[in-house]
Each structure stands twice: as C-alpha cells, then as structure tokens.
N, C-alpha and C positions, 0 to 999 in steps of 0.2 A: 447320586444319592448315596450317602453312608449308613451302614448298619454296625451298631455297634453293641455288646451284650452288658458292657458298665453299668447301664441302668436299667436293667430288667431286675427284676425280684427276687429273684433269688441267687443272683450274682451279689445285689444287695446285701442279703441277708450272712453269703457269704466276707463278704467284706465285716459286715458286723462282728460277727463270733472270731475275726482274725485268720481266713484263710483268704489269701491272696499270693497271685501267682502261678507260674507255672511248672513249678516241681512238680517233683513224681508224689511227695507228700500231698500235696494240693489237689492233685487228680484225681488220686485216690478218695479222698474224701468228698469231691465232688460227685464222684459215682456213688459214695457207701451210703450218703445223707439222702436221696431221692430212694435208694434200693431198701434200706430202712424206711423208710415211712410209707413206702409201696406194699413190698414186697412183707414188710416183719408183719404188719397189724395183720393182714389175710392167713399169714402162716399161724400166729394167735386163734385168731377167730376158728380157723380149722382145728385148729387143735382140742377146741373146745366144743364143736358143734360133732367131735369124732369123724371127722372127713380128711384130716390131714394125710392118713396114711391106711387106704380101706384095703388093699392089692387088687382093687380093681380100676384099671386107666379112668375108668369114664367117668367114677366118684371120686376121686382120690386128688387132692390137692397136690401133693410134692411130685406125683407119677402124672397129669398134668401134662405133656409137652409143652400143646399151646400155651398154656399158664405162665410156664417156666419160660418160656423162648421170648415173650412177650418180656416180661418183667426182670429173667436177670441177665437177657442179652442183648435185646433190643433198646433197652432205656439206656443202658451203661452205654453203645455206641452212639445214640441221640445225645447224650451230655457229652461226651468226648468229641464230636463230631462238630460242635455249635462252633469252637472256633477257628475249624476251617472253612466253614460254611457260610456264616456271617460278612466276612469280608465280600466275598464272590455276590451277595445280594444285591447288594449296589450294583453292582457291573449290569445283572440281571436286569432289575429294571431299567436301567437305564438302555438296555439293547430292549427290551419292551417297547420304550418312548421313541427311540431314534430309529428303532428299526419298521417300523410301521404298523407293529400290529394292533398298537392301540390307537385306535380315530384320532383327529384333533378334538374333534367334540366330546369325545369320551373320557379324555386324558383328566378333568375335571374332577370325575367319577371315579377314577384310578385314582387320582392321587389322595383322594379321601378315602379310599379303602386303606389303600399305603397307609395313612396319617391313624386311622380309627385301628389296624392293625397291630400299628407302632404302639398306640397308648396300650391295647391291651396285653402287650408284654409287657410292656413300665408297670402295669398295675400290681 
C-alpha cells in the first residue's frame, strides 16, 4: 500500500497559490501558512479580550508554555515531518497485514478504516 500527500488538501491548496517543491522557500511557507491561521487569529483574539500579555503564566497568552509548545513547535515539525513519514506508511501496513497482527477476518475491517481514513485526508 502507497501513501502519498499529493492529494490531501492542503498540499492541494498549496499547488493552487504556486508553491510546489522542495526548497527552503517552499518549507518555509509550508510551515508559515498553518502557523498563521493557528497561531495569528488566537494571538488577535487575546489581544483584544486583554489576555495576551497579563504577567501572569496561567492567564496570559504569549507566557503560555503549553500554548506556545503546542502551536509554534509542534505544528511546524508535524508539516515538516509528513514527508518523511508518509512514505514509511505503507511499509507499516503492510507489516500489519503480513505480519499477523491483523486476523484474516478482520483485514476487511482494516482496510476500510485504511480506505475511510485515506478520503478524509483528500477531503
């Protein structure tokens, strides 16, 4: 089985606007387009609700760890990460299938999770 991220949605979306590729320009903007539309609209909303910056950790948007750990470090290595990862998925299931942990009778089961998983990255 092949995994391949060409037709998921926002690989999509990137092909649309003209970023394709694997530069360092491409990368970059890979990571900056999810980190914006995560990360900017919360920093707005705080800014506005007066929580952006209270000096106390436990109110305070930018002082945060969790917050910040979550959204400007963990996302940025989730997209950077898809395509090394992707390839290796295949192999995955398929040691799944051949290697016995999935029944015969179940493998039916599996592969429609597989298949119903695959559309809702396409989506």
């Amino acid at each position: 089985m092949s995994f391949t991220s060409e037709d998921y949605a926002y690989n999509k979306l990137l092909r649309k606007i003209g970023i394709t590729g694997g530069g360092i320009k491409a990368t970059l903007l890979r990571v900056a387009i999810p980190l914006s539309v995560c990360w900017l609209p919360l920093a707005v909303f705080t800014i506005f609700s007066r929580t952006f910056w209270t000096g106390d950790s436990s109110t305070s948007f930018i002082s945060n760890f969790d917050t910040q750990a979550r959204l400007l470090f963990s996302m940025p290595i989730l997209v950077l990460a898809e395509r090394r990862i992707l390839p290796r998925l295949g192999m995955i299931v398929d040691q799944f299938l051949n290697g016995g942990t999935i029944r015969r009778e179940d493998r039916g089961a599996f592969g429609e999770i597989i298949a119903r998983n695959t559309r809702f990255m396409n989506s």
